[in-house]
C-alpha positions in Angstrom: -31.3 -4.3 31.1 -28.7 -5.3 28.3 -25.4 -6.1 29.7 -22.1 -3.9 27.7 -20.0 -6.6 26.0 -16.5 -5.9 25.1 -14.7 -6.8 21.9 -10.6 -5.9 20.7 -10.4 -5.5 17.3 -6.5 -5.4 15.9 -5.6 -4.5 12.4 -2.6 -4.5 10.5 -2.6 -3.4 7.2 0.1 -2.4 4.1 2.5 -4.5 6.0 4.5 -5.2 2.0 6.2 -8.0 3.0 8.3 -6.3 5.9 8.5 -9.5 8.1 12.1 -7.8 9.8 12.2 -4.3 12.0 13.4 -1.8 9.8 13.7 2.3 10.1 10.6 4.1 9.8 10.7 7.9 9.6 8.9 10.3 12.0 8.6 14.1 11.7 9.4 16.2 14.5 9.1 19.8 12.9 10.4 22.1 10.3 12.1 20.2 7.7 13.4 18.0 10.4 12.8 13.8 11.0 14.2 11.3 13.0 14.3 7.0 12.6 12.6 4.4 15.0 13.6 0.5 14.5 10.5 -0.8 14.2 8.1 -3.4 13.1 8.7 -6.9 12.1 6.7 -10.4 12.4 8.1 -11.1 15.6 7.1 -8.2 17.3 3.6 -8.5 15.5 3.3 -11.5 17.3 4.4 -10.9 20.5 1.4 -7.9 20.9 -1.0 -9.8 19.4 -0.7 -12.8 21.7 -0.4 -10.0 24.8 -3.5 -8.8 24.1 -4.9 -12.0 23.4 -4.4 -13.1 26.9 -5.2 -10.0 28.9 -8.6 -10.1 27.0 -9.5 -14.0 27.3 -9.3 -13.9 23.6 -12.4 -11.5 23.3 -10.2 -10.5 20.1 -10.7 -9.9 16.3 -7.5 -9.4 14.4 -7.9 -8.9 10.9 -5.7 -7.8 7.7 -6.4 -4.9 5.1 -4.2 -6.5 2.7 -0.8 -5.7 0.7 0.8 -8.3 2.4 2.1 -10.6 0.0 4.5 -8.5 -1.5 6.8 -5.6 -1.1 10.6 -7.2 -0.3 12.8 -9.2 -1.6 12.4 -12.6 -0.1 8.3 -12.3 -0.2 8.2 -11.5 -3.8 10.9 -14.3 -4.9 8.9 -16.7 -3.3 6.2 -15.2 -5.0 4.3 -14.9 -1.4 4.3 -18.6 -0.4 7.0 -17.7 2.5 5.3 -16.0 4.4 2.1 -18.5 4.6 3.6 -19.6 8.1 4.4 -16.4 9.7 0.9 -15.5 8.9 -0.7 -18.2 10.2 1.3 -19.0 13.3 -0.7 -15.5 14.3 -4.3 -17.0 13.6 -5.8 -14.2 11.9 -9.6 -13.8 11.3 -9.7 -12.4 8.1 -7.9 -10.0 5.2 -8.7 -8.5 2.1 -6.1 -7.5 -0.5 -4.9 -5.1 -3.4 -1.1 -6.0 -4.5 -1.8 -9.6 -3.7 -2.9 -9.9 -7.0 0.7 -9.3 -8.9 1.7 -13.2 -9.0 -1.8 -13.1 -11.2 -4.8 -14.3 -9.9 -4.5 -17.7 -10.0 -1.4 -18.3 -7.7 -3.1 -15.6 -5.4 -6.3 -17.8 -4.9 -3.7 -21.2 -4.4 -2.0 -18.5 -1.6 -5.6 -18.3 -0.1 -6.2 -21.9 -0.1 -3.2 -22.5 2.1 -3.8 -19.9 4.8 -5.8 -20.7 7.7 -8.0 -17.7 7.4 -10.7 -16.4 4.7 -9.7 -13.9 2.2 -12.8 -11.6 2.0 -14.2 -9.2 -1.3 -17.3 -8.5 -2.2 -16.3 -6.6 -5.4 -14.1 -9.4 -7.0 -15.7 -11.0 -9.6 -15.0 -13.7 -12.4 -15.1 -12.6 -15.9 -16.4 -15.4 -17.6 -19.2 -15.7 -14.9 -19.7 -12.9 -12.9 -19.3 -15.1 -9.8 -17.9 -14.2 -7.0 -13.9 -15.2 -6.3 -13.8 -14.6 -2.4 -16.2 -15.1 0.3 -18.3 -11.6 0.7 -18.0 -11.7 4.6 -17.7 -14.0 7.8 -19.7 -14.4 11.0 -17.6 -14.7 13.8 -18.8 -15.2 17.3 -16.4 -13.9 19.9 -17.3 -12.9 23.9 -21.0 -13.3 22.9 -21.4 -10.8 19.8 -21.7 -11.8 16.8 -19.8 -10.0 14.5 -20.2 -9.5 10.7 -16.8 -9.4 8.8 -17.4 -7.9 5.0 -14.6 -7.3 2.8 -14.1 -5.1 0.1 -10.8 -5.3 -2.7 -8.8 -2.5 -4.1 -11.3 -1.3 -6.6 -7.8 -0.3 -8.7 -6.4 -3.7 -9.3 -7.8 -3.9 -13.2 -7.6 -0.6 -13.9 -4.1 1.0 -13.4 -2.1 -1.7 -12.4 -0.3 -4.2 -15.1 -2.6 -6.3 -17.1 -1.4 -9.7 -15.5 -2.7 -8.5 -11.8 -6.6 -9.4 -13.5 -5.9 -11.8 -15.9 -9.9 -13.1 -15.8 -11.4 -11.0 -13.1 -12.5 -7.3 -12.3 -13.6 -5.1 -9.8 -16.3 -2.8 -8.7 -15.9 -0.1 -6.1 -18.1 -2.0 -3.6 -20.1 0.7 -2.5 -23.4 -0.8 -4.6 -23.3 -4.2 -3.0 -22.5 -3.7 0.5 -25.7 -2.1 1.3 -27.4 -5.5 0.7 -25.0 -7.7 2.4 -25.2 -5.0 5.4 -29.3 -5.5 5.5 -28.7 -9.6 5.2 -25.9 -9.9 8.1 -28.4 -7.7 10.0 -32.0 -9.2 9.2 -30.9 -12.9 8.3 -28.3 -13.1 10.2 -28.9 -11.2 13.0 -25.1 -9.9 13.8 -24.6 -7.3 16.4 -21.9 -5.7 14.5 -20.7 -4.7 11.4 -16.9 -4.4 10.0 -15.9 -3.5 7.2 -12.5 -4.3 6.3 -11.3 -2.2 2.9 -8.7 -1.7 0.7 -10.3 1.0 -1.2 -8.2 3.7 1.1 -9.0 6.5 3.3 -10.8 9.1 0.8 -12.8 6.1 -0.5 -13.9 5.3 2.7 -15.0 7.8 4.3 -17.3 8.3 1.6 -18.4 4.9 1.1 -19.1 5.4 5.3 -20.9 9.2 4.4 -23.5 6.9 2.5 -24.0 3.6 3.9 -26.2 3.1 6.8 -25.5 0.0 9.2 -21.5 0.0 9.2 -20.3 0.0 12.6 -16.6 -0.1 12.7 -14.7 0.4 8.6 -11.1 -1.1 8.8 -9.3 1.0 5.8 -5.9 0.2 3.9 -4.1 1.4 1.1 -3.3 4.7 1.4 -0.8 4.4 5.0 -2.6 6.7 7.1 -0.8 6.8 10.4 -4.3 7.5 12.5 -4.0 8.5 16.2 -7.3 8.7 17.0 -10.6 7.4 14.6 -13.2 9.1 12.7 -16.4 9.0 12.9 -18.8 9.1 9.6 -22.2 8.6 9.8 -21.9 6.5 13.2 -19.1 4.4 12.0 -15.4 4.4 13.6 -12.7 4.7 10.7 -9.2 3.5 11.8 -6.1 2.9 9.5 -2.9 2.1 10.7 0.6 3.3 8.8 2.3 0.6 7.0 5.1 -1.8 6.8 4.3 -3.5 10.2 5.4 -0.8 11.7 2.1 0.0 14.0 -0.8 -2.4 14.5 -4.6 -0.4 15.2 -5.7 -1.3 18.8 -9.7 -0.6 19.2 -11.4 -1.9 22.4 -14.6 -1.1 22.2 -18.2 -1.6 24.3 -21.9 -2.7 22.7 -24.7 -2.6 24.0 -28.0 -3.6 22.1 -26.3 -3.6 18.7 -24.2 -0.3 19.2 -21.1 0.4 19.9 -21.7 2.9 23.1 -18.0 3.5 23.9 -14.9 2.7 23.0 -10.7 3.1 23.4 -8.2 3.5 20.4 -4.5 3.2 20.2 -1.9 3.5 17.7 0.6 0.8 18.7 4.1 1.9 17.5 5.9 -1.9 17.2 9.5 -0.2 18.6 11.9 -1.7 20.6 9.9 -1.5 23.6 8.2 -4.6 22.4 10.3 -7.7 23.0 9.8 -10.0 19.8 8.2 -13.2 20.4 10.4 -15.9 20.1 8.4 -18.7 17.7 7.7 -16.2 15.4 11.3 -15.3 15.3 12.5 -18.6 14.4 9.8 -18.9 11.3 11.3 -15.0 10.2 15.1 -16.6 11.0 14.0 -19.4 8.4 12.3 -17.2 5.7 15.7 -14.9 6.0 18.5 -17.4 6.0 18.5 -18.3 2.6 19.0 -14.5 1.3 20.5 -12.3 4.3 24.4 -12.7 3.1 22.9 -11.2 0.1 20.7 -8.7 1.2 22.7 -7.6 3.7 26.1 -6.4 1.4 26.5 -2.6 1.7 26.5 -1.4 -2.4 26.7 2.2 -1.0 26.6 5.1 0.8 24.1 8.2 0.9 23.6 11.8 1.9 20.2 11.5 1.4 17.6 10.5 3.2 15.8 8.4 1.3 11.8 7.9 1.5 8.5 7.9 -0.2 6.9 10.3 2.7 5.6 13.1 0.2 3.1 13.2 -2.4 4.7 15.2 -5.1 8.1 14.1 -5.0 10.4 11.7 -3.2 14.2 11.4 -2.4 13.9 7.8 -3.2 12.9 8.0 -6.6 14.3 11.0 -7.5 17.8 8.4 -6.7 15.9 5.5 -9.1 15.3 7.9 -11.6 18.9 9.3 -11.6 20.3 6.1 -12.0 17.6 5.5 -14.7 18.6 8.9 -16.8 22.2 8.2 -16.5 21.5 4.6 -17.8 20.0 5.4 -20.9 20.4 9.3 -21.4 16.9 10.3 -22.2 15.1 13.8 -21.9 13.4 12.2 -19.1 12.3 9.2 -16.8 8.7 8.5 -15.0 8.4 6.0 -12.2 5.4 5.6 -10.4 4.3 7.2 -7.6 4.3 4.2 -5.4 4.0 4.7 -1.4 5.8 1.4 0.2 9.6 1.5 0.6 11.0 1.9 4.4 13.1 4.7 4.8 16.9 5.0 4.2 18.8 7.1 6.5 22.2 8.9 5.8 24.5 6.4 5.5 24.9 2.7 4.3 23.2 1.9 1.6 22.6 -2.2 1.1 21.1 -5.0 -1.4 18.3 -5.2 0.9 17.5 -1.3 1.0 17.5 -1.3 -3.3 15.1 -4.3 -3.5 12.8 -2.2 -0.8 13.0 0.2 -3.3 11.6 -1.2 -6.2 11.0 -5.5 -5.5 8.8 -5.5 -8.5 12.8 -5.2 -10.3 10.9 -3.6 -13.6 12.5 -3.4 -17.0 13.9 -0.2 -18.1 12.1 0.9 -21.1 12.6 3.8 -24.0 10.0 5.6 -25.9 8.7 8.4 -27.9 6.7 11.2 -26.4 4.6 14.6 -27.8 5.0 16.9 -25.9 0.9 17.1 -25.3 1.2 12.9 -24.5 3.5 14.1 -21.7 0.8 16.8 -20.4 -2.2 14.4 -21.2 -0.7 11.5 -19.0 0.2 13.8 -16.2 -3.5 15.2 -16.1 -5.1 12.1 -16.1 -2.2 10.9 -13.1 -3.0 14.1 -11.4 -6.9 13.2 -11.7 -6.2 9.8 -10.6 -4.5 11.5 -6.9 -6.3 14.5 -6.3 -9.6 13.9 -8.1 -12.8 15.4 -6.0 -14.6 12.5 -6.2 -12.8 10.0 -3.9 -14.1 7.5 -6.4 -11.8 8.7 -8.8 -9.1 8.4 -7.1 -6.8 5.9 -8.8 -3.3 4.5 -6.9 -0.6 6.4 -4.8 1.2 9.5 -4.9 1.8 11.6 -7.8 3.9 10.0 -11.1 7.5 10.5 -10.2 9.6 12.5 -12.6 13.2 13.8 -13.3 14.5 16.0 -16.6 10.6 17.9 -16.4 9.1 20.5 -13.7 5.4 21.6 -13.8 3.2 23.7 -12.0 0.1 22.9 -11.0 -3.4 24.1 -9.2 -4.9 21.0 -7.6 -8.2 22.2 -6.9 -8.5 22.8 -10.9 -11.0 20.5 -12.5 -9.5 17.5 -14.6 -7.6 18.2 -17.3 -7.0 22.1 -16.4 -4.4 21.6 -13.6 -1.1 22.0 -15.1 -0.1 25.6 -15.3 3.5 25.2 -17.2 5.5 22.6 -17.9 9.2 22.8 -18.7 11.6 19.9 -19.8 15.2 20.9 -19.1 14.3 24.0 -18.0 12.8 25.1 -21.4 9.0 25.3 -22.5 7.5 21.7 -23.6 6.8 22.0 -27.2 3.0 20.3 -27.5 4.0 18.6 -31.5 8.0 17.7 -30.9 9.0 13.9 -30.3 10.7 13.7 -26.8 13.0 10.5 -25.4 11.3 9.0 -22.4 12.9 6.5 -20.0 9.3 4.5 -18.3 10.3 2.2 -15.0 7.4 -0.2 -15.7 4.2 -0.1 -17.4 2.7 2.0 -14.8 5.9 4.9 -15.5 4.1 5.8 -18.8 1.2 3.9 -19.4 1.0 1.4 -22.7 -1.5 4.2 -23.7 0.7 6.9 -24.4 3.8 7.2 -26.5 5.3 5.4 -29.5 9.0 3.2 -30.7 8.6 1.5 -27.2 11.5 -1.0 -26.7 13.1 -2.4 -23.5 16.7 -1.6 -23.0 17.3 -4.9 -21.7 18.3 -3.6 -18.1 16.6 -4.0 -15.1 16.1 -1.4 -12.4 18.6 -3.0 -9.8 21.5 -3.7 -12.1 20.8 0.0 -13.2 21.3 1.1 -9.2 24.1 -1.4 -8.8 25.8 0.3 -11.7 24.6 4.0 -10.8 26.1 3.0 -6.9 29.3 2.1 -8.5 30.1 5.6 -10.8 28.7 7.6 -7.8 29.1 5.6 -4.4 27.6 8.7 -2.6 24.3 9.1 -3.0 22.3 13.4 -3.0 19.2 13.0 -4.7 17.2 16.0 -3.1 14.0 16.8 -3.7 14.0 19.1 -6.8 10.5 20.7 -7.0 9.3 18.6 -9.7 6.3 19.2 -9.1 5.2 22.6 -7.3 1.5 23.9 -6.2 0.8 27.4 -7.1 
C-alpha cells in the first residue's frame, strides 16, 4: 500500500518590483474600498522561511515572473538590485514576461547571476530556433519527484516595444508542452507535474481544458486574487494578486502519482507578519540610495488612485490629464496596464508617480482618422475580451481621455464599438485628429501619421501638472461603457 507524501508549493507572482509594503486596495461593497499595508521582501521572507521550517523543507517555492521591473529603484538598476533579495529566499524556479524590457540580452546576464533556473519552453532564438531557457527542472523534495515546466508570456514580441525581443520570439506553449509532459513522465518518471505560466488565467485554463498530465498550473500575468483553486481537467489552478502583496500557499497529498487531497490558502502579507530581519537589511540597502527622493510629497489627491477596473482607471485618467494639459490635443491613449499600487486620498509622493508609470515614456503627438482611432480600439478591444483566450493580448482596456465609446463585448471582432464621440461630438471616420500616445503601446507605430516626440517625459509632465493643480479629482469618466 502506497504511503501519501506531502509537498508545499508557494508562489508569488507579478510582484513588479515592490520589494517595500505598500497600500493595496480591497473592496468591501457598493462603490466602497478600504487600504491594507501590505507586502514587501521582508515579509516575503519571513513566511517563506516559516513554512520552510514547520514543513522540514518539504517546500517548492517558485516565481510566475514580472519581477524585475515595476518601481523606481528596480527599473534604474535595470533589475540587477534585486538579484540579492531574490536569492537570499532560495527560490526553485520562475518564468517571466516584463523581464524582457532591459532587452534580452541583459535579461539572460540577470538569469546568470540568480541562484535559480529561469524556465520557458516557448522562448526561442531567432537566428536558430534554439531554445533560450531551460524547458523544465526535476526537483526531488520529501521523496516526489517533481517536474517543473515553464512557459513565457506568449505576448512579449507581439504587443510590447520592439526592444523587449530584439532576436527572439514566442509561441503560446500549448503545442510543446504535451511532449515535455509525456518525457518528464515516461523518461523521467516524475510523480508530478507543474506548470508555472505567464500566459494568464484565461490562457490557462484553456491550455489546462486540453492538456492531459498537468497536475498542479501556477498562472501569472493577469493578478487574479484566487481564494480557493480551480480545477480543469484534473489540474489545480492557483494565481495569487500581485505586487507581493499575497503569496499562494498549496499543501497538498500524492499518492501513486496523484494528487489525492490537498489545502489552499491565500496568504494576505499584512502587518500581521513580522518582517524578517536579513531580508530587511538587503531592502534597507537597495532603498537608501533613492528614499530622500522618492519619498518627497509633490501633492495631494481626492482621488483614489488605482488600476482595479478594466475599462477605466483613476490613475490614468490623472496621467492622461496631465498629458492633455501638456500638449493640448483632441486626445491622449495610455495603455491599459494592470501594475501600480494604489494611492489613497491624500499625499501624493515621487515614489507613488514612478509606481505609476516606471517605464517614464516619452510624450508623443500624432495624426489620427477618425476610422484609425476606431480600428485601433477594435483590435485593443479584441486583444482583452477576445473569445478565444489565445487571443487575448496584454492588460486591461487602452486608457483614454477627450473620447467616449460604447461598446458590446460579446460582439465579434471588429463589430464591438457602437458609437464613438470625441469631445462629446460624433467621430468623423475621414477628418485628421491630434493624438497625445504615452509610449508606443498608447497608439501603436501601426496607426497614425506626423508622429514626433514632444521632448517631455511622463513624470516631468506629472510634476508640472502637480504644480498648476496640487489637488488631484480624476474620476472615472465612463470612457468606456458596456451596453
Amino acid at each position: 500500500m502506497s504511503t501519501a507524501k506531502h509537498l508545499t508549493i508557494l508562489q508569488i507572482n507579478d510582484t513588479h518590483g515592490y520589494v517595500e509594503e505598500h497600500y493595496e486596495q480591497f473592496n468591501t461593497g457598493g462603490q466602497n474600498v478600504k487600504h491594507v499595508l501590505a507586502g514587501g521582501y521582508g515579509r516575503i521572507g519571513a513566511y517563506v522561511k516559516s513554512v520552510r521550517e514547520h514543513k522540514s523543507n518539504a517546500v517548492l517555492f517558485l516565481d510566475g515572473g514580472d519581477t524585475f521591473h515595476g518601481t523606481y529603484p528596480v527599473v534604474q538598476s535595470k533589475g540587477m538590485d534585486i538579484i540579492p533579495l531574490l536569492n537570499k529566499m532560495q527560490l526553485d524556479a520562475m518564468t517571466a514576461h516584463w523581464e524582457f524590457a532591459y532587452g534580452p540580452q541583459h535579461f539572460e546576464e540577470i538569469t546568470r547571476q540568480l541562484n535559480y533556473p529561469m524556465l520557458a519552453i516557448n522562448c526561442y532564438r531567432r537566428d536558430s530556433n534554439e531554445l533560450v531557457f531551460k524547458p523544465f527542472l526535476i526537483k526531488e523534495i520529501n521523496g516526489l519527484k517533481v517536474g517543473i515546466i515553464g512557459i513565457a508570456a506568449t505576448i512579449v514580441d507581439k504587443v510590447m516595444p520592439q526592444k523587449f525581443s530584439e532576436g527572439i520570439y514566442f509561441t503560446t506553449g500549448n503545442e510543446e508542452l504535451p511532449d515535455y509532459i509525456n518525457q518528464l513522465k515516461q523518461s523521467q518518471a516524475v510523480d508530478l507535474i507543474v506548470v508555472l505560466s505567464h500566459l494568464g488565467f484565461p490562457q490557462d485554463v484553456k491550455l489546462a481544458s486540453e492538456t492531459r498530465g498537468i497536475d498542479i498550473l501556477l498562472s501569472a500575468h493577469t493578478h487574479n486574487r484566487m481564494y480557493k483553486p480551480v480545477r480543469i481537467n484534473d489540474a489545480l489552478i492557483m494565481q495569487s494578486g500581485c505586487h507581493g502583496s499575497f503569496i499562494g500557499h498549496l499543501d497538498i497529498e500524492v499518492t501513486n502519482g496523484k494528487v489525492t487531497s490537498y489545502e489552499h490558502h491565500l496568504v494576505l502579507l499584512d502587518e500581521s507578519i513580522a518582517p524578517d530581519p536579513e531580508m530587511i537589511t538587503l531592502v534597507n540597502d537597495l532603498m537608501k540610495p533613492y528614499r530622500g527622493y522618492l519619498q518627497e510629497i509633490v501633492g495631494h489627491t481626492a482621488t483614489i488612485l488605482d488600476r482595479y477596473h478594466s475599462f477605466e482607471s483613476t490613475m490614468d485618467n490623472f496621467l492622461l490629464q496631465a498629458v492633455l494639459e501638456q500638449t493640448e490635443a483632441d486626445m491622449a491613449f495610455s495603455n491599459g496596464w494592470r501594475y501600480g499600487a494604489p494611492i489613497p486620498e491624500g499625499p501624493i509622493t515621487m515614489n507613488d508617480l514612478w509606481n505609476i508609470i516606471p517605464v517614464n515614456a516619452p510624450i508623443t503627438i500624432l495624426k489620427m482618422k477618425g476610422h484609425e482611432i476606431i480600428d485601433m480600439l477594435e483590435e485593443n478591444l479584441e486583444h482583452t475580451f477576445s473569445a478565444n483566450p489565445y487571443s487575448q493580448m496584454g492588460g486591461y482596456v487602452k486608457r483614454c481621455l477627450g473620447l467616449n465609446f460604447y461598446v458590446k463585448i460579446e460582439n465579434p471582432p471588429g463589430e464591438r464599438i457602437q458609437s464613438l464621440f470625441i469631445n462629446e461630438k460624433a467621430v468623423e471616420n475621414n477628418r485628421d485628429y491630434t493624438v497625445a500616445s504615452v509610449t508606443s503601446q498608447g497608439v501603436p507605430l501601426k496607426y497614425g501619421s506626423q508622429r514626433n516626440k514632444t521632448g517631455n517625459k511622463a513624470i516631468e509632465v506629472l510634476v508640472s501638472y502637480l504644480k498648476r493643480y496640487p489637488l488631484v479629482h480624476a474620476p472615472l469618466r465612463g470612457t468606456v461603457i458596456a451596453v
